[in-house]
Phi, psi and omega in degrees: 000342176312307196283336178318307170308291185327299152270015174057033192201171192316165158309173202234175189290115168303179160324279203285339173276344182246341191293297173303329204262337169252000176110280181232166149314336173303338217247337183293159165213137206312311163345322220272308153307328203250102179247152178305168165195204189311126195022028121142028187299142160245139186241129164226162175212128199267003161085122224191166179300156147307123218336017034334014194240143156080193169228129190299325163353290194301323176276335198263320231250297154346294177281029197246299202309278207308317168317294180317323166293322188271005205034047179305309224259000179266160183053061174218157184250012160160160210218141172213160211244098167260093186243172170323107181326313192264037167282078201264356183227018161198000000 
């Protein structure tokens, strides 16, 4: 939900929401994740268990893991993290 402003639109599919729905993260392509916005901001959101269940950690470090594989991060001037407060287990 961070990016709804940003791209002027509904949330957009997380990481970890298109990673179950094509089979694994393995299966994704960086398109798939990344959508463009308000002056050429690029957005992804990695998505997490559901509220008391599991640990989101673990959804932050999968979409971090996979940007980095994939090369989101190259030819960008700054990157920024909006993550859960209470994220205790990764």
């Amino acid at each position: 939900d961070s990016t709804r402003l940003i791209l002027n639109a509904k949330a957009q599919d997380t990481v970890l929401h298109l990673a179950a729905t094509e089979g694994s993260v393995e299966d994704l392509e960086l398109e798939d994740v990344l959508k463009v916005g308000y002056r050429g901001i690029k957005c992804v959101e990695s998505g997490g268990p559901e509220p008391g269940v599991g640990c989101a950690g673990r959804g932050v470090i999968t979409s971090i893991n996979f940007l980095e594989e994939n090369g989101a991060y190259n030819d960008v001037d700054y990157v920024s993290y909006d993550v859960l407060g209470d994220v205790v287990c990764g």
